[in-house]
Structure formats: C-alpha cells, structure tokens
N, C-alpha and C positions, 0 to 999 in steps of 0.2 A: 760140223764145226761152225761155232758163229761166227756169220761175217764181221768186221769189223774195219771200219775207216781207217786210211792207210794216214799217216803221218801228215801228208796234204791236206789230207780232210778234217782235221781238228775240230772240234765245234764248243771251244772253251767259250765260257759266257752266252754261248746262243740259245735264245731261247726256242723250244720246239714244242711244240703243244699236235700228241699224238691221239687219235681216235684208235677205240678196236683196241687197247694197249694188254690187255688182260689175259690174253691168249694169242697163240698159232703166231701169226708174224708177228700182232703190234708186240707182244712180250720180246721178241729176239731184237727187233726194231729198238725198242727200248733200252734192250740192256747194251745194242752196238753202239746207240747215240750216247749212252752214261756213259762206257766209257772213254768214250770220245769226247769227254767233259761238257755236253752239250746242259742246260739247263731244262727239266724236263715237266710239260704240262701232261700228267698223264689221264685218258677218260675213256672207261668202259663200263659196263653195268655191274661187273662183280665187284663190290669192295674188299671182300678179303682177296681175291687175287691180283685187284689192282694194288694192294698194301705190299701182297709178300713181292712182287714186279718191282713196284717201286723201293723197296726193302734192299732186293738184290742188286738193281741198276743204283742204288747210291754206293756199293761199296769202295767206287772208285775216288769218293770223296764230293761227287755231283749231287747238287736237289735235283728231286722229284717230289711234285706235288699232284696230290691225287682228286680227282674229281669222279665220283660214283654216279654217272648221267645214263636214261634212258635215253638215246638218240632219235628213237624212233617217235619221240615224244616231243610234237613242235614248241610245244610251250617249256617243257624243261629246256631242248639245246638253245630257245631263245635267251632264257635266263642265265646259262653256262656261258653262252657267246657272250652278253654284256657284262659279264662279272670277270670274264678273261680280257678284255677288252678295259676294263675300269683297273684290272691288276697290272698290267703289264705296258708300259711305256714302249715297247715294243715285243714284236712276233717275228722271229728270222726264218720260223719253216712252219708249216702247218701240215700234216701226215693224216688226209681223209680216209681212215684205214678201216673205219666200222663198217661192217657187211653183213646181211645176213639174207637168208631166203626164204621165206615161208610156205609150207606146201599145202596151208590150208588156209582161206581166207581171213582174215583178221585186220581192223583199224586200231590204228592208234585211238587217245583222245581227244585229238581234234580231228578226227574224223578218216584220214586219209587212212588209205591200204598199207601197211607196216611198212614192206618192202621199199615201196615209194619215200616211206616217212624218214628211214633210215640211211637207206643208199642215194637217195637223189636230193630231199630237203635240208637233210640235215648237215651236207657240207657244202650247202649253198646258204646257209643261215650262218654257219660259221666263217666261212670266207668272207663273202659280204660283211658279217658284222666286224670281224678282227682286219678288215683290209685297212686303215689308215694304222694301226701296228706293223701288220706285214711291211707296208710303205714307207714306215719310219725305222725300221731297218736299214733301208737302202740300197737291200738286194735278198728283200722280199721272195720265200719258193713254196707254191703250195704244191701239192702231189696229191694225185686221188689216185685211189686203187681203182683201177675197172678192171677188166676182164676180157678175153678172148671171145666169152662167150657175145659179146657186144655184139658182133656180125649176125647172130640171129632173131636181134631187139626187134618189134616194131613200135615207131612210137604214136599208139594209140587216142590224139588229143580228146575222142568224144568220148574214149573209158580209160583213164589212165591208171585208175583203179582196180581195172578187170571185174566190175564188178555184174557183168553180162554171165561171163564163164571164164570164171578163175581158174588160172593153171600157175601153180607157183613157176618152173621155170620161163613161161610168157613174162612171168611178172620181173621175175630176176634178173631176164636178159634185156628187157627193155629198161630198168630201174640202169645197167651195164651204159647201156648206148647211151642216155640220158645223162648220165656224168662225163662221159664223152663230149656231148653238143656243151654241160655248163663249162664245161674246161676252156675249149675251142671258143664257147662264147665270153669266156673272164679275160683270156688271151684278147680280143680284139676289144673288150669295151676299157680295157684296164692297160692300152699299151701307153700309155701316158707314165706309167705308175711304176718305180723300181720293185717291180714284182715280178715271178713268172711263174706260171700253170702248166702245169705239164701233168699228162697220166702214165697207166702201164698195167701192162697185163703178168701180175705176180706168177702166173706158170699153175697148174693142178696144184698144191700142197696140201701136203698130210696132215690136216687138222680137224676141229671138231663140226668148221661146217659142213653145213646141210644135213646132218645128224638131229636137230632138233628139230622132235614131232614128226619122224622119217620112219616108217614102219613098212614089213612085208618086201615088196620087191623093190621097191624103193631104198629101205636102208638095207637090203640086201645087194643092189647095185652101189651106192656109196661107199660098203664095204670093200668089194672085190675089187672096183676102181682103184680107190687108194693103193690098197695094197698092190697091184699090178704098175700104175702107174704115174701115185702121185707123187711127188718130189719132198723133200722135207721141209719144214720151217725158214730155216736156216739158210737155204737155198733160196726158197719164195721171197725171202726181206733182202734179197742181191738187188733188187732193182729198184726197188721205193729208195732203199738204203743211198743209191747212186745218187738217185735224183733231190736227194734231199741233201746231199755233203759234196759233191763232187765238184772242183772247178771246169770239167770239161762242159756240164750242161748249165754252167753260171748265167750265160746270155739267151739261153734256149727257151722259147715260151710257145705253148701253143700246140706241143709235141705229144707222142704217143708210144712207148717203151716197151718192148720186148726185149728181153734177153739184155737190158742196160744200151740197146738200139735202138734206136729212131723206125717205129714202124709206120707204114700207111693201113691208118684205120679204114674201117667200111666206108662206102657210099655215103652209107645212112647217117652216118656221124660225125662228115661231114656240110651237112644240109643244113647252110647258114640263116634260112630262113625258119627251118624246124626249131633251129638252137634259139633264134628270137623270140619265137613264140612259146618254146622250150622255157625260157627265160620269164617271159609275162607272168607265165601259170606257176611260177617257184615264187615269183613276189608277192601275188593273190594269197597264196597258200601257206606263206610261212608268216605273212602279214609282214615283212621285213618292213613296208614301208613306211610305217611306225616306227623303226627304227632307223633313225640316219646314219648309214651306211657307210659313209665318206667324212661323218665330225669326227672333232680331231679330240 
C-alpha cells in the first residue's frame, strides 16, 4: 500500500522538487506528495517514465513538472539547479533521492567517478544552488537519502575516486558517509537559515538498484537478497516521506532517520573536521563558486 500523508500533512501549494523520481521510491514519493496536493519538481534520467510518474501523480488535480537530467553529470545538474532556482520564487522541500552504484569504473564528464558525481555532488550543487528558495519558504526541508551502509564508508580525500583500486561498494559506501558529513555540514553552516537538513536510511528495498551492469555472482546475490529480504517501495518512501511533510520533525535539523527515528550515525559521519574539508572539495568540484549560492 502507498504511503500517504495523513491530513496534517497536506502539502497544497508546496513546492517540492524530487530527484531519483522515475522509479523504486522517488515514483511512490511522487505520487504520495501529488496527492497530498504538493506542487511537484520532478527529475530523473528516463523521460518516458518520468512523463508517465508525473502523468499519474497529477490525477489528483496537482502540477508536476518534468525535468529529464543526468545527475551524474556536473555541468547538466549545474544548469537544472539554476533554471530551478530562476523558475521558482520558492522551494518548501527538496527530496535528494537519486542514487546509484557502479560496479565497474566509470567518469562522468567532468571528469569525476559517477558514483561520487551522483550521490555526493549532485545534491550539494542542488542544495546550495536552490538554498535562498528553500529560505524563502520560511520553513525550508531538504532530505537526502543515505543509507545504513554509511557505517562502512571510508572517506578516502587522496582517491575519492577510487581510482587506485576500484570497488563499487568502497565507492557506494563512502559516496553514503559523504552525504552524511554534507547534511551534518549544511546543518551547522546554514542555522541562520529557515531551513533544515536532515537524512535517513530508506531500509533494503525492492527495486532495480544495483542491477545495472551486475552480472554472475553479483547479480546473483542482488537477486536472492531481495527476494529474502528486501522491503517493498512503498515501505522504503515511509521515511523520506516523514521527513519531508511531517510537523513533528518541522524544527529538527541536522538529524539522521531510521525507521521515521532519530538514529545516531557512525563515528565517521560525524567528523566535523572531515565534513569541512568534505565540503571544500564539493565546491572545487562542482565549481559552485561561480555560482552565488546565497543571491536572492
């Protein structure tokens, strides 16, 4: 069953602008926030299923507008940020929900490791860029998906690449911890700011990642996994879903979600001096500083 915001949770008029929306959570995501009358930014790489998503989450009489972006792609989410940012007068949630894992080495176009491009630059290029929207809200919530697997990240600053000895899940689970330290780190450079960051570990779900370019015993474990023990869609989008409509976590920033709970993350993701310098090499990399971050 889809979840769906309770009566308190309404989200007429709000604008939410979802990453990842095209499948596995962001689709359920999508079609809970439409009809919960939220107004909806939707952006994944497939256009026909970001069409037929956005198709289905309007039947409730809400817009959805669609945007077909490679995220993994610094120069495309730079130009999707400023054109979201030039459209919208305000941003009331932003849903970092694109994810992916690659099990064999691969760069983007500008050069970085995909995994990195994706799960770590690209909703720090977003955030940053849409943050004086988010703050014109006036109760501003961004949400990143990370992951459980975060506790076995390490974060690598002389190869963040992996480009010594590639191992996609090294690469995955540090890309994990990493949206951790930017959270933790938007939390305290941004508490000025009617906004709040918070993450969560959406649970194992039943969907198509880690499937892509998975072969042998590799997508033979992905298999068996799932079916033994992953959770459904449905269930997985209980938590973003929380943090993105809920009035209990309205003042909450800085936090980390399991199960719609407040969990204490790793060590490691908490290392306020990692997350600084975590932070340096996202602004080298995305070239953000080309872009002012904070104009109105």
């Amino acid at each position: 069953m889809t979840p769906t915001p309770t009566a308190a949770t309404r989200m007429d008029g709000k604008c939410v602008v979802l990453t990842g929306a095209s499948s596995g959570i962001g689709a359920v995501l999508a079609g809970s926030l439409g009809r919960a009358g939220a107004d909806l930014v939707l952006v994944g790489r497939d256009p026909v299923r970001l069409g037929a998503i956005a198709r289905s989450a309007t039947k409730s009489g809400t817009r959805a507008r669609v945007y077909p972006v490679d995220l993994a792609d610094t120069s495309s989410t730079r130009t999707l940020a400023a054109k979201l940012r030039e459209e919208n007068p305000r941003v009331d949630v932003l849903i970092n929900n694109a994810g992916a894992i690659q099990h064999t080495f691969a760069t983007t176009p500008s050069g970085d490791e995909r995994t990195f491009g994706l799960n770590v630059l690209a909703p720090f290029i977003l955030t940053e860029t849409l943050m004086p929207r988010l703050a014109a809200s006036g109760a501003g919530r961004v949400v990143n998906v990370s992951s459980s697997v975060h506790s076995m990240g390490v974060m690598d600053f002389e190869d963040l690449d992996r480009r010594r000895a590639y191992g996609g899940w090294a690469a995955y689970s540090q890309s994990k911890l990493a949206l951790l330290l930017l959270t933790y780190e938007s939390a305290r450079r941004h508490a000025d700011r009617p906004v709040t960051f918070n993450a969560c570990h959406p649970g194992f779900v039943r969907t198509a990642f880690g499937e892509e370019g998975s072969t042998g015993m590799r997508g033979a474990f992905f298999g068996v996994a799932k079916r033994i023990a992953a959770i459904s869609p449905e269930k997985g989008a209980e938590t973003p879903l929380y943090l993105a409509t809920s009035p209990d976590v309205a003042h909450i920033s800085g936090a980390y979600f399991v199960r719609r709970r407040p969990h204490r993350s790793s060590p490691a993701s908490r290392d306020a001096e990692a997350a600084r310098r975590l932070w340096e090499v996202c602004e080298q990399r995305s070239g953000l500083t080309e872009v002012p971050a904070v104009a109105a």
